[in-house]
C-alpha positions as CSV (number, residue, x, y, z in Angstrom):
1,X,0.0,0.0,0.0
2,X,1.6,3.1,-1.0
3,X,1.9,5.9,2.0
4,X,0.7,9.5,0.4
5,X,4.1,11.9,0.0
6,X,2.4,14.1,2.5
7,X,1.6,12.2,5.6
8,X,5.0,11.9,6.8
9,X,5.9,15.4,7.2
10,X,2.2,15.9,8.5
11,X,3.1,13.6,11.0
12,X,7.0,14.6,11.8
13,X,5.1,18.7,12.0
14,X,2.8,17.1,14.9
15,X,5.4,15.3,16.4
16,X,7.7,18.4,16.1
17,X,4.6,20.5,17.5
18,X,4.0,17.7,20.9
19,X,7.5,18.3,21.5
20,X,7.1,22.2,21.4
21,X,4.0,22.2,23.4
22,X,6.1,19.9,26.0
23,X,8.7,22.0,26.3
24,X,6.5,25.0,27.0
25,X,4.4,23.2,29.5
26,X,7.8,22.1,31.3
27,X,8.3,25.5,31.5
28,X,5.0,27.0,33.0
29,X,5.2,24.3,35.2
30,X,8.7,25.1,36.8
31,X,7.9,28.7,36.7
32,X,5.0,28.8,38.3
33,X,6.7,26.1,40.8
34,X,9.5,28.8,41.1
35,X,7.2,31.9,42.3
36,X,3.7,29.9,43.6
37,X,4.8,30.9,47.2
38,X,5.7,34.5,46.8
39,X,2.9,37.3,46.7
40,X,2.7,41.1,45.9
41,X,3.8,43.8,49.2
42,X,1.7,46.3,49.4
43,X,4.8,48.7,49.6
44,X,4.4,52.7,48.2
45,X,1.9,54.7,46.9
46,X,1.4,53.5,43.6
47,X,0.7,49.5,44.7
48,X,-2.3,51.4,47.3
49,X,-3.2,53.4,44.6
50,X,-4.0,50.4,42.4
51,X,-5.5,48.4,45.3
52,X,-7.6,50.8,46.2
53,X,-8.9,51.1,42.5
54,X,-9.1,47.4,41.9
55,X,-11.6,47.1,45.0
56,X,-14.1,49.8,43.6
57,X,-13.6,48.2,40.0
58,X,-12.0,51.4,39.2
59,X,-15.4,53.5,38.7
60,X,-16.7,52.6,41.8
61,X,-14.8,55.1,43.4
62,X,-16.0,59.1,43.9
63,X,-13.6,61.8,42.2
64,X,-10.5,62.3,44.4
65,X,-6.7,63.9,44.2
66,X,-5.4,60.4,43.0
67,X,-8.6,57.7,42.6
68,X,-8.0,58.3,38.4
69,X,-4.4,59.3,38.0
70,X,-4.2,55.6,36.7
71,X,-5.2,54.2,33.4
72,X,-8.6,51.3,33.9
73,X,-7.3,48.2,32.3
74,X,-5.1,47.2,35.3
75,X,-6.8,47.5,38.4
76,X,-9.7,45.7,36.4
77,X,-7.0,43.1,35.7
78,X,-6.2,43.0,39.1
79,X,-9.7,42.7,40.5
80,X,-11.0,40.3,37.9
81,X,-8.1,38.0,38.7
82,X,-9.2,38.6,42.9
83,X,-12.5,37.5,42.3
84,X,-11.9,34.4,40.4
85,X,-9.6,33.3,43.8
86,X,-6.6,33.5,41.3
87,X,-3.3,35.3,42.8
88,X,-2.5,38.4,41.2
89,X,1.2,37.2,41.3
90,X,0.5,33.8,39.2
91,X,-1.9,35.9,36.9
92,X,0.9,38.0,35.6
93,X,3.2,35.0,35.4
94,X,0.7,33.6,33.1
95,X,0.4,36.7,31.3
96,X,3.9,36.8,30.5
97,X,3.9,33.2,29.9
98,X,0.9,33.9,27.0
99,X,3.3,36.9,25.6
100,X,5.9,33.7,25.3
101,X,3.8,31.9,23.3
102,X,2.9,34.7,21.2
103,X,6.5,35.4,20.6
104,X,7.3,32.4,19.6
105,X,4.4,31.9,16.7
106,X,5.6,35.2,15.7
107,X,9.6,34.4,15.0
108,X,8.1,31.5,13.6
109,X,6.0,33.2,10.7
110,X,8.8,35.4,10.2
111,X,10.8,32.5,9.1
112,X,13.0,31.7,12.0
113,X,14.2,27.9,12.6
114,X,11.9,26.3,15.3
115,X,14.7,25.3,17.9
116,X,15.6,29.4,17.5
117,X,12.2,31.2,18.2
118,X,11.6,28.4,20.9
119,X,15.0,29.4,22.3
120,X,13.8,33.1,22.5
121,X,10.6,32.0,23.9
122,X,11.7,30.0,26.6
123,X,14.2,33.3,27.5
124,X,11.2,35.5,28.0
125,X,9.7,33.3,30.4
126,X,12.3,33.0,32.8
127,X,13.9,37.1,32.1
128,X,15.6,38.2,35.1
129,X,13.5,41.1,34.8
130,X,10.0,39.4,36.0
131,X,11.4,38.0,39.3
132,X,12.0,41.2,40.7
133,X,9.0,43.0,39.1
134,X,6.8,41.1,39.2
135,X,6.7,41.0,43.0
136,X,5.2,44.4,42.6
137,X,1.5,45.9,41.9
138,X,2.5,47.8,39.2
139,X,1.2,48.4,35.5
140,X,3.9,47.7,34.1
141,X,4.0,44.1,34.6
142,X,0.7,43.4,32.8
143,X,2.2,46.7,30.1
144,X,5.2,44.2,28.9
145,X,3.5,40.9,28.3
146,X,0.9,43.0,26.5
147,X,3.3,45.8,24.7
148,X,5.4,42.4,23.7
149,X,2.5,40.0,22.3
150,X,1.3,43.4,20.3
151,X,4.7,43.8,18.4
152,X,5.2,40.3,17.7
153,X,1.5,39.9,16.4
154,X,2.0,43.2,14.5
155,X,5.6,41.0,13.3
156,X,3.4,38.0,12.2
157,X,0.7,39.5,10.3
158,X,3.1,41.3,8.8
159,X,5.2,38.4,7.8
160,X,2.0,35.8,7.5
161,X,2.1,33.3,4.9
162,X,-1.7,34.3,3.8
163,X,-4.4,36.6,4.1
164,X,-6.5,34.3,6.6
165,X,-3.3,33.7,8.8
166,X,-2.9,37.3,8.8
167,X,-6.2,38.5,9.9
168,X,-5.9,36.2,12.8
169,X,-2.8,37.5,13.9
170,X,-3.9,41.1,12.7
171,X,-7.0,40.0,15.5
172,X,-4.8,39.2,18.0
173,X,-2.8,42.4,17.7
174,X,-5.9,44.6,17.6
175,X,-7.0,42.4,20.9
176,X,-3.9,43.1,22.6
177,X,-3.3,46.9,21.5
178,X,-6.6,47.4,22.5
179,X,-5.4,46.7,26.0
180,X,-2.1,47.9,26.0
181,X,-3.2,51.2,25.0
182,X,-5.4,51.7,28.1
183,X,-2.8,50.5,30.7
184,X,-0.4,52.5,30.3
185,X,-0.6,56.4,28.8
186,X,2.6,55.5,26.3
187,X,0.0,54.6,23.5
188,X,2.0,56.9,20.7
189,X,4.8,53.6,21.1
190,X,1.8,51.5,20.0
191,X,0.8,53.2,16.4
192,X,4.9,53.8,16.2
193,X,5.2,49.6,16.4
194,X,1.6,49.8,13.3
195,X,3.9,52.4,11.3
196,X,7.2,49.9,11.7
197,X,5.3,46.6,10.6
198,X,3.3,48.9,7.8
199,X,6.7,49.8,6.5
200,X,7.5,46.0,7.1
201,X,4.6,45.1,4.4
202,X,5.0,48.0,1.9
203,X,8.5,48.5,1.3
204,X,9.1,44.6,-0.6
205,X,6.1,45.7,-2.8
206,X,6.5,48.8,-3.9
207,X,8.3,47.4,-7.5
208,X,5.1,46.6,-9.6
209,X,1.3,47.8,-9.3
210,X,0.4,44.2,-8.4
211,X,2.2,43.8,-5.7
212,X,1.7,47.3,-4.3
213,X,-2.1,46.4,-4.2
214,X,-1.6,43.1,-2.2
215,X,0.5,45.3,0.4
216,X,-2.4,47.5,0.0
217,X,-4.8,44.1,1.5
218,X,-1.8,43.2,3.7
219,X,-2.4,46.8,5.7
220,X,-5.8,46.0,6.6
221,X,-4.8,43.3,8.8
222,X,-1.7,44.6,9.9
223,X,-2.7,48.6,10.4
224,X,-5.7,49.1,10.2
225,X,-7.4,46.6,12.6
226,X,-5.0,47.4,15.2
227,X,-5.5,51.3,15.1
228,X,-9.6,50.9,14.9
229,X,-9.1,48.7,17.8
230,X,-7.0,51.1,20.1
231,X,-9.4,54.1,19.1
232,X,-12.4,52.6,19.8
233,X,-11.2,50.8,23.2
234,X,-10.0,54.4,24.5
235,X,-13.1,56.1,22.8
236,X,-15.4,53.5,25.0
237,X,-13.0,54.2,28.3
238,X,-12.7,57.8,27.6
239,X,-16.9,57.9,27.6
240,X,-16.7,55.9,30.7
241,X,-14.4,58.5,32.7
242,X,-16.9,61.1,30.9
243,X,-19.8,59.7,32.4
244,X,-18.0,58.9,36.0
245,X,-15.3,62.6,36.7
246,X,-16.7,64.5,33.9
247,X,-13.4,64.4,31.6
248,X,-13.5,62.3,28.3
249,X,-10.0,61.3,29.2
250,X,-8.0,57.4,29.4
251,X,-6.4,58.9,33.1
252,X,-6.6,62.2,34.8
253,X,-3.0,62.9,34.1
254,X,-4.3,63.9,30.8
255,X,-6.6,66.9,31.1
256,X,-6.4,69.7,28.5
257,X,-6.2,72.0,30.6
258,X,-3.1,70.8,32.5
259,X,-1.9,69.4,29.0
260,X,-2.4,73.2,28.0
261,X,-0.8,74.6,31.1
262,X,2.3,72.4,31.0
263,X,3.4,73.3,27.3
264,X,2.4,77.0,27.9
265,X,5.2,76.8,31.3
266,X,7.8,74.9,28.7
267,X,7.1,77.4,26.3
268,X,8.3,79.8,28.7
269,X,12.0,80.5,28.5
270,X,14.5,79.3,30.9
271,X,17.7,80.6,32.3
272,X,19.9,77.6,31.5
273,X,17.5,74.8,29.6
274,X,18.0,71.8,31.0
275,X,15.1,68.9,29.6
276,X,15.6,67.1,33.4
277,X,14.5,70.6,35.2
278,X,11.2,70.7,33.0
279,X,10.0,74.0,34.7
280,X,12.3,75.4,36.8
281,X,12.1,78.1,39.5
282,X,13.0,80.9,37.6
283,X,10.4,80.1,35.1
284,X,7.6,79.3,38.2
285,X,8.4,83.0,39.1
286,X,7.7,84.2,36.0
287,X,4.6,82.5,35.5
288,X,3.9,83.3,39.4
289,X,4.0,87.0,38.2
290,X,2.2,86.8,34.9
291,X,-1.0,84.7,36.0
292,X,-3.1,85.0,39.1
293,X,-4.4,81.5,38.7
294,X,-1.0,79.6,38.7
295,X,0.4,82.2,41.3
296,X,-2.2,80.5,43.6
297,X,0.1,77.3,43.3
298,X,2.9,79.2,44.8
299,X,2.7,78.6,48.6
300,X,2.0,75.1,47.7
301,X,5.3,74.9,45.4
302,X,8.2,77.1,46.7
303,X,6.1,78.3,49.8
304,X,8.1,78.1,53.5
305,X,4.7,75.8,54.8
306,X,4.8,74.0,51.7
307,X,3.5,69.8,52.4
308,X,5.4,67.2,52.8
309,X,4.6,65.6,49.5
310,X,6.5,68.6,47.9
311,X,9.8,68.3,49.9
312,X,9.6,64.2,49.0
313,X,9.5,65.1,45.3
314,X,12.2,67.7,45.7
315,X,14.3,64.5,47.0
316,X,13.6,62.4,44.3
317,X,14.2,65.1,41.9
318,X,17.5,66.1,43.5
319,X,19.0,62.3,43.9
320,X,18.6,62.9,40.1
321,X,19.7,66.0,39.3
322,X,21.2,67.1,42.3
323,X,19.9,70.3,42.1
324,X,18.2,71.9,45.0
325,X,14.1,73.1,44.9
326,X,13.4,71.6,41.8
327,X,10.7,68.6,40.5
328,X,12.4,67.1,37.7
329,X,10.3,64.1,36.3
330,X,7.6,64.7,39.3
331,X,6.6,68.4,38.1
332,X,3.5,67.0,36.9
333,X,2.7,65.6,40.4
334,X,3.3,68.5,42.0
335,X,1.8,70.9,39.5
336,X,-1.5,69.0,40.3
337,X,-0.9,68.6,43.7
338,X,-0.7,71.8,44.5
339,X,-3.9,72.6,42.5
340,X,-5.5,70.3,44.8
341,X,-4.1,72.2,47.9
342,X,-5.0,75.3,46.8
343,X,-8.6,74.8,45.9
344,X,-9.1,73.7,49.4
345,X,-7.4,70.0,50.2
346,X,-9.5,66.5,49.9
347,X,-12.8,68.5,51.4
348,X,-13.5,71.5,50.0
349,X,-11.6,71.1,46.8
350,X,-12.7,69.9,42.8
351,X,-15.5,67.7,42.9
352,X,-15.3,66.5,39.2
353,X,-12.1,66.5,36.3
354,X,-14.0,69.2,34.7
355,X,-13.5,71.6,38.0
356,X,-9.9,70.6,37.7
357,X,-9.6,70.8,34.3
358,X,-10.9,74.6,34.0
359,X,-8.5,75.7,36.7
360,X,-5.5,74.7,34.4
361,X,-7.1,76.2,31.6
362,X,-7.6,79.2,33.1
363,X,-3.9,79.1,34.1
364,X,-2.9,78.2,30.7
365,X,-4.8,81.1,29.0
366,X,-3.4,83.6,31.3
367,X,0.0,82.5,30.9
368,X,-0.8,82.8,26.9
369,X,-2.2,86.0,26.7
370,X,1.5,87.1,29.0
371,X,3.2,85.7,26.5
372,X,1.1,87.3,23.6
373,X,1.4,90.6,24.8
374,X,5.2,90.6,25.3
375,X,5.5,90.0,29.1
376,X,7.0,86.5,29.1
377,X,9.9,85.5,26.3
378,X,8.9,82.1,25.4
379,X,9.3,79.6,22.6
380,X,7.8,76.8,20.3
381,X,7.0,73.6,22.3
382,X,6.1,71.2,19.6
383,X,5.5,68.0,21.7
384,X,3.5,68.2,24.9
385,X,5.1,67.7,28.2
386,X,8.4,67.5,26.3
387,X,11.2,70.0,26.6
388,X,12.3,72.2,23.9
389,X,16.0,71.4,24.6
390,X,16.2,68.8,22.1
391,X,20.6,69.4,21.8
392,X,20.5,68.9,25.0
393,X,18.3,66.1,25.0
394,X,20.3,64.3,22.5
395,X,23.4,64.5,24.5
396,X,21.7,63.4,27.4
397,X,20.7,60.3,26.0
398,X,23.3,58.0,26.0
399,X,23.9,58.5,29.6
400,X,19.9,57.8,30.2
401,X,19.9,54.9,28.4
402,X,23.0,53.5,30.4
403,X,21.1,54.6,33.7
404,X,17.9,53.1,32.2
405,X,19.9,49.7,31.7
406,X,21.7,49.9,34.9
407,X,18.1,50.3,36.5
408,X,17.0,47.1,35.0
409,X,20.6,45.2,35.4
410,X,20.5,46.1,39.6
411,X,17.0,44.9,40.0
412,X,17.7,42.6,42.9
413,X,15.0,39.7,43.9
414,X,13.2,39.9,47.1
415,X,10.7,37.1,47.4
416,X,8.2,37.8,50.0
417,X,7.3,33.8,50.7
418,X,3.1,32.6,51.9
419,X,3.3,31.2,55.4
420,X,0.4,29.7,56.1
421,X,-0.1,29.7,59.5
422,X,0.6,33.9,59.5
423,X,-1.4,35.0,57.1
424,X,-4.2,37.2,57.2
425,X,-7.4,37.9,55.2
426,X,-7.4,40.9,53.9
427,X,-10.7,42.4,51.3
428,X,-8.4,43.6,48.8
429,X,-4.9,42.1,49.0
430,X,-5.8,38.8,49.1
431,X,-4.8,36.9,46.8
432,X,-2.9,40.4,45.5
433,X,-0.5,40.9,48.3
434,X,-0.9,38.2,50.4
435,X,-0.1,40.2,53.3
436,X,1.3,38.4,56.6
437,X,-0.3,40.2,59.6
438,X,-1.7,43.6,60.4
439,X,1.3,45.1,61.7
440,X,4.0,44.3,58.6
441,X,1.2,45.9,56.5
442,X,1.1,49.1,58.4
443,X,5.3,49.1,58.4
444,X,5.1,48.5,54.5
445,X,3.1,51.7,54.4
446,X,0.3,53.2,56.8
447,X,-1.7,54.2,54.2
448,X,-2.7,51.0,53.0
449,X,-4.3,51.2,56.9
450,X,-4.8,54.8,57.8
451,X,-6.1,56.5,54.2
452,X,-7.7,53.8,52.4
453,X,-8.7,51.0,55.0
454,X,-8.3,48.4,52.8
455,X,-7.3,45.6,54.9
456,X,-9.7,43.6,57.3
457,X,-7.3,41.3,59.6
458,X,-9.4,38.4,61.3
């Protein structure tokens, strides 16, 4: 009986596939193994922050000073995975694990020899990277298996064999932008990776008309369904925030107004530009003088009976910089919180983004109509909440990229291991956090306690 040319290499691929799909459950299974025991702290403001979100379901929460500062798709993330029982630590490690796997179809449809994009694969699962990071309730640990499985779905449409292939990989890249885009603000990175792989299809077919027109096809699964996707995700969280703190905005960070008021201070011109002293104190004393609306911010930023908070952002800013009275990367923090402290403090102060938003507006026209009429020298700010020092900027940046990778390559591993017998029940951090007791919660940070009462020891 003669055996059909085809079935053996249908039958070597499956084999070749069981052996893949072995080695990647090997894998999850020692990972997972690795990290089952350890849990999330609920250490500094931003892992309360998202806590606190995650056990309103992020709209469930009135208009404060920080309850939207965040973006909605992780603390949903993080409660959905809470109320399923399934630890908020594993749930990332699966995540990541799913980015893998998504990696690894990709190099494959690109061309690249199995034992190769498995290699790769198996590389990003056990990164160095996730076992510190992931011991953290951050957004960037659901951001990178997201940001990754977007580009290397972009990659494999891209590089798909055929039109059906693509489309499903052109799904799963809308799918995952869609996410991505709404979890952390960065979302310009996203259509840059839908311009790179769109250059990707066009550039091999731009010889004849026929091919141009299949490139032409090839965008609609690799361009176009990913940047309908983000538009209308945002669009539908943007209506959500609208209908919840009165701003059609993806995070409170990103009111006009302040958007306004932060390019009108940068337009402003500076004594010595430097892009890691955004707006510096000579240029807050000129805007001080030239509008009444941002010269109510002044007690609350260079003030003698300024808050705490400001003198802990001058510290970060100076370990930094290490120069005195100055924000640095927090300006926007303090910009807003001293907005907050000046219309009043949590109780008396903006009950909706749209209060908020008109006092930086206000701020931001004032500061115009200075500069308009000759009182403040300023200059062309092209790119929102960017300096205009852009020499600077490009001399600066081999020194932040070696901090940047020196960050990363310090990241040192503290496990924080489940004891059984010690821990507590807490509403919200369990199964995030797994905190241990009352008291090492309150040492990690009282507000998880004092501000936000979110845990409920037995």
């Amino acid at each position: 009986m003669s055996v059909p040319v085809g079935q053996p290499l249908a039958r070597g691929r499956r084999v070749a596939l069981a052996v893949v799909a072995a080695v990647f459950a090997s894998a999850l299974v020692v990972k997972l193994a690795l990290v089952w025991g350890e849990g999330i702290r609920p250490v500094g403001f931003d892992a309360t922050s998202f806590a606190n979100s995650a056990r309103h379901w992020y709209w469930g929460l009135g208009y404060g000073r920080y309850n939207y500062i965040r973006q909605p798709v992780y603390p949903l993330f993080v409660a959905l995975t809470s109320a399923i029982g399934l630890p908020t630590r594993v749930a990332i490690e699966l995540a990541w694990f799913a980015g893998a796997v998504v990696m690894y179809g990709a190099l494959r449809a690109c061309g690249l020899l199995r034992v190769l994009a498995g290699a790769a694969a198996i590389a990003m699962v056990f990164h160095p990277w996730t076992w510190a990071w992931f011991n953290h309730l951050l957004q960037d640990t659901l951001y990178a298996p997201l940001a990754v499985g977007f580009v290397c779905a972009l990659a494999g449409a891209a590089c798909a064999a055929d039109g059906k292939t693509a489309w499903r990989w052109g799904g799963l890249a809308a799918g995952l932008g869609a996410l991505a885009s709404c979890t952390r603000p960065e979302s310009v990175v996203l259509f840059g990776s839908v311009a790179v792989a769109a250059t990707m299809v066009m550039l091999p077919r731009v010889r004849t008309r026929a091919l141009w027109r299949e490139g032409l096809r090839r965008l609609l699964p690799v361009a176009a369904a990913p940047v309908v996707a983000i538009v209308v995700f945002s669009g539908a969280i943007r209506a959500a925030n609208y209908a919840t703190i009165g701003s059609a905005v993806t995070t409170d960070l990103l009111l006009p107004g302040q958007r306004d008021m932060y390019s009108a201070l940068l337009a402003i011109e500076p004594d010595d530009g430097d892009p890691r002293l955004p707006i510096p104190r000579d240029v807050r004393e000129r805007a001080y003088a030239a509008s009444p609306t941002f010269a109510r911010l002044r007690p609350f930023l260079d003030g003698e009976g300024r808050p705490e908070r400001m003198d802990a952002f001058q510290k970060y800013a100076r370990h930094l910089t290490r120069a005195e009275g100055e924000f640095s990367g927090w300006t926007i923090w303090a910009l807003r919180d001293a907005a907050w402290s000046a219309a009043g403090g949590e109780a008396e102060s903006f009950r909706s983004a749209a209060e908020l938003d008109a006092f930086f507006k206000a701020a931001a026209v004032e500061l115009r109509a200075a500069a308009a009429d000759g009182r403040l020298q300023t200059r062309r700010v092209l790119i929102p909440f960017v300096p205009p020092e852009w020499g600077r900027i490009a001399q600066l940046a081999p020194t932040t990229l070696e901090r940047c990778w020196e960050m990363i390559a310090r990241a040192k591993y503290r496990p924080y291991v489940r004891k059984a017998d010690e821990e507590a029940r807490p509403e919200i951090f369990d199964p995030i956090t797994r905190s241990r007791n009352k008291e090492e919660a309150t040492a990690a940070h009282p507000m998880v306690i004092a501000r936000y009462g979110l845990l409920s020891v037995r």
